[in-house]
C-alpha positions as CSV (number, residue, x, y, z in Angstrom):
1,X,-42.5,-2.6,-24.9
2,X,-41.0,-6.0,-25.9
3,X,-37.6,-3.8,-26.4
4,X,-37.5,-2.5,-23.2
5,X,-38.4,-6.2,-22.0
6,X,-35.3,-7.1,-24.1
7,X,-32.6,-4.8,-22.8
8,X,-34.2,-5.3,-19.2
9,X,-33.3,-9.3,-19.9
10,X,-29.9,-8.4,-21.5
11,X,-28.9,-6.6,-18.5
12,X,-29.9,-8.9,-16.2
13,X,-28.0,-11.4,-17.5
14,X,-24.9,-9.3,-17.7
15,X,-25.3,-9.0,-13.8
16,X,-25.7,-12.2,-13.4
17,X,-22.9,-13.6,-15.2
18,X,-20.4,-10.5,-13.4
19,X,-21.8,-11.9,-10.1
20,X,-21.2,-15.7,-10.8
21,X,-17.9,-14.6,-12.5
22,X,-16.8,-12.9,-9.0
23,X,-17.5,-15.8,-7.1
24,X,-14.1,-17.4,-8.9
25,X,-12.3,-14.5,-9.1
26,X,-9.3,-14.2,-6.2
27,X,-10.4,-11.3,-3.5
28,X,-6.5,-11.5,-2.3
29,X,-3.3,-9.7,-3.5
30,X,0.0,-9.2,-2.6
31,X,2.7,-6.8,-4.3
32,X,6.5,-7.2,-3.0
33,X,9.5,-4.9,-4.4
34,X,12.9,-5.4,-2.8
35,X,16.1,-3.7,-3.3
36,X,19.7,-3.8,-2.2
37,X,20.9,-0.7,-0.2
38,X,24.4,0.0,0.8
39,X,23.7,0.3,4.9
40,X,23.0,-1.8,8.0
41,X,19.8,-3.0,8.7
42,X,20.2,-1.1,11.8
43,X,20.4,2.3,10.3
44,X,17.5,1.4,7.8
45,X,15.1,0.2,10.4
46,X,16.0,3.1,12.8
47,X,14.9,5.4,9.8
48,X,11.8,4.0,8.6
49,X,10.4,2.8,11.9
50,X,9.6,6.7,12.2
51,X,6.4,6.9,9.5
52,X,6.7,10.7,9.3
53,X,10.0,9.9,7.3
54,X,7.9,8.8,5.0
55,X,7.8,12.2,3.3
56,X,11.2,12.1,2.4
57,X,10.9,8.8,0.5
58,X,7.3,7.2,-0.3
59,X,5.5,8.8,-3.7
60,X,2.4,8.6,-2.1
61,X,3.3,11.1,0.6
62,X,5.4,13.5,-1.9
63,X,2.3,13.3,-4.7
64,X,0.1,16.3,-2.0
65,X,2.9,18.1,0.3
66,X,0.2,20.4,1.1
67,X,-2.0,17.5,2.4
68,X,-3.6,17.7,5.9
69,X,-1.7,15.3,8.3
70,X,-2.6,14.2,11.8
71,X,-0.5,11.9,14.3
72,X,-1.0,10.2,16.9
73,X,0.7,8.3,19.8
74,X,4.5,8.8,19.7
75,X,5.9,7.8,16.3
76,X,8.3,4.6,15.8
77,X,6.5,2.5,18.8
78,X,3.5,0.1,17.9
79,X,0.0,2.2,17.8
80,X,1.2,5.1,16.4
81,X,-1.1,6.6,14.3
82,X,-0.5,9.0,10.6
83,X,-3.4,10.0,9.3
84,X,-3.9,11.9,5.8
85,X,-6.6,14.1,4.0
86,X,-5.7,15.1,0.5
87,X,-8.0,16.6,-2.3
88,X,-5.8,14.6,-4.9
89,X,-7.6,11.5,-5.5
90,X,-4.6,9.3,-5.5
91,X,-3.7,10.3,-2.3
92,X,-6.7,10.6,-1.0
93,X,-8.1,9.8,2.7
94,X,-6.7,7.4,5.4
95,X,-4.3,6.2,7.9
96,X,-1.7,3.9,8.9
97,X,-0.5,2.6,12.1
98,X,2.4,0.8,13.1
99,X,1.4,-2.7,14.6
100,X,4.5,-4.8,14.9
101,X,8.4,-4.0,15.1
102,X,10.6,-6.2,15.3
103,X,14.2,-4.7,15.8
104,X,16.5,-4.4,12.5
105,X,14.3,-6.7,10.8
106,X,10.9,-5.4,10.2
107,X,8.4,-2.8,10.6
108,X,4.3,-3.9,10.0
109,X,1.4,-1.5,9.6
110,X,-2.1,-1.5,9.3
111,X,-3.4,1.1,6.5
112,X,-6.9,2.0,6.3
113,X,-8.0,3.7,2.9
114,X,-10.9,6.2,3.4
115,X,-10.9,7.9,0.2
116,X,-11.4,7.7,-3.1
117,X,-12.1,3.8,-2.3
118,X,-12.6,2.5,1.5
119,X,-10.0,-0.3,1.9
120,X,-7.8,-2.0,4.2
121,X,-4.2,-3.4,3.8
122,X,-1.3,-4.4,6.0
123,X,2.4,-3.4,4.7
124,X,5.5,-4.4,5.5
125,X,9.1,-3.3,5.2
126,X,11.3,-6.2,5.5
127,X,15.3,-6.0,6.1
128,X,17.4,-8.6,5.8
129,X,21.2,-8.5,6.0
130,X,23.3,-9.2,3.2
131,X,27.3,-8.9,4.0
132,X,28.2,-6.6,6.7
133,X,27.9,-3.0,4.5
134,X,24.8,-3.7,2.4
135,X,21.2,-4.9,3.0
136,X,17.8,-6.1,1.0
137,X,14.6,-4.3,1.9
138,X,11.4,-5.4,0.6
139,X,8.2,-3.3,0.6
140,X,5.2,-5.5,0.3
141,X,1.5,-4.3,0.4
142,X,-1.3,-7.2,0.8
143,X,-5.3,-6.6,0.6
144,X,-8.6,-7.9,-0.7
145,X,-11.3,-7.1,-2.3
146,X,-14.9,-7.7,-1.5
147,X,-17.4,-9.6,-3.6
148,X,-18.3,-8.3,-6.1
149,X,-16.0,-5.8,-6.3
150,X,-13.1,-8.3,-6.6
151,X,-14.5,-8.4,-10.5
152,X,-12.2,-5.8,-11.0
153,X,-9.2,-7.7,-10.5
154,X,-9.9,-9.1,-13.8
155,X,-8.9,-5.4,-15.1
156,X,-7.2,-4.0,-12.7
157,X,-3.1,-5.2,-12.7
158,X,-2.9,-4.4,-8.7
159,X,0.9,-5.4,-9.1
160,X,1.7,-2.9,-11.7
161,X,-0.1,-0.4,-9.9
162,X,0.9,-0.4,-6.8
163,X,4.6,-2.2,-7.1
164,X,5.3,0.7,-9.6
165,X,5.0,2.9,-6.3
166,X,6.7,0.8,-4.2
167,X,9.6,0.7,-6.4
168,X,9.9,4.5,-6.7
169,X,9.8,4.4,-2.5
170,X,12.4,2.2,-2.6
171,X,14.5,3.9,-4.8
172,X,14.4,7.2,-3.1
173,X,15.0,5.4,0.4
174,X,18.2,3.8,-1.3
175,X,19.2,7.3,-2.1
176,X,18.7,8.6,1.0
177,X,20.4,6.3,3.2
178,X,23.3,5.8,0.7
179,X,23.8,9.6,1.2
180,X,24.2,9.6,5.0
């Protein structure tokens, strides 16, 4: 009995100290990849303000091309909705929706992660103009974490993860709109 007492204790005290360690622990991050691309930020914006092009460059869209997709609104104007269902669990369930555009500079969205984890983020493909023939676009992806969950972060190197991704989008957009 005093054992059991024992372990009971020790895990308590584990708890504790994860929840009191979570209260210092940042909830916030914020992962930014930019890269130069020979084209104007017209042409770039005018392609990625249309989300379902996203299947030609982003790795999360190419990792299930059998996944279930769902749209709606009228894609490259603020509200439109793309909403995925993949068995994969990096792909997982969720949705994005374009919330701001702001002409040859920037397109903002709002993506809401279902599944595997529920989650919400706001990402944001930046273009800024560098000589008349070549431009830098940044991909940036900002969320929290809840308390406790955020004790993860400790573990968890969110800007490997997920700029590793945003690098290999970047890459293949650079491809494609050098090819055109």
């Amino acid at each position: 009995m005093q054992i059991l007492l024992y372990i009971l204790a020790v895990l308590a005290g584990i708890i504790a100290l994860v929840l009191i360690v979570a209260l210092f622990i940042k909830k916030d991050y914020l992962v930014v990849r930019t890269i130069p691309i020979s084209a104007t930020p017209p042409s770039i914006f005018n392609y990625i303000k249309f989300l379902k092009n996203q299947d030609n460059y982003s790795k999360w869209a190419m990792m299930d091309p059998n996944m279930k997709k769902e749209f709606s609104g009228t894609d490259a104007e603020i509200g439109f909705v793309s909403a995925w269902d993949s068995p994969i669990k990096n792909v997982g369930k969720g949705q994005q929706k374009i919330t701001k555009l702001i002409p040859n500079k920037s397109v903002e969205l709002e993506i809401q992660f279902i599944r595997p984890f529920p989650g919400l983020a706001n990402a944001v493909f930046q273009i800024d103009e560098i000589n008349a023939t070549e431009s830098k676009v940044s991909w940036s992806l900002q969320s929290s974490m809840k308390y406790p969950t955020n004790f993860m972060l400790l573990f968890m190197n969110m800007d490997k993860m997920i700029g590793n991704d945003l690098e290999i989008g970047l890459n293949n957009l650079k491809q494609l709109m050098e090819s055109k």
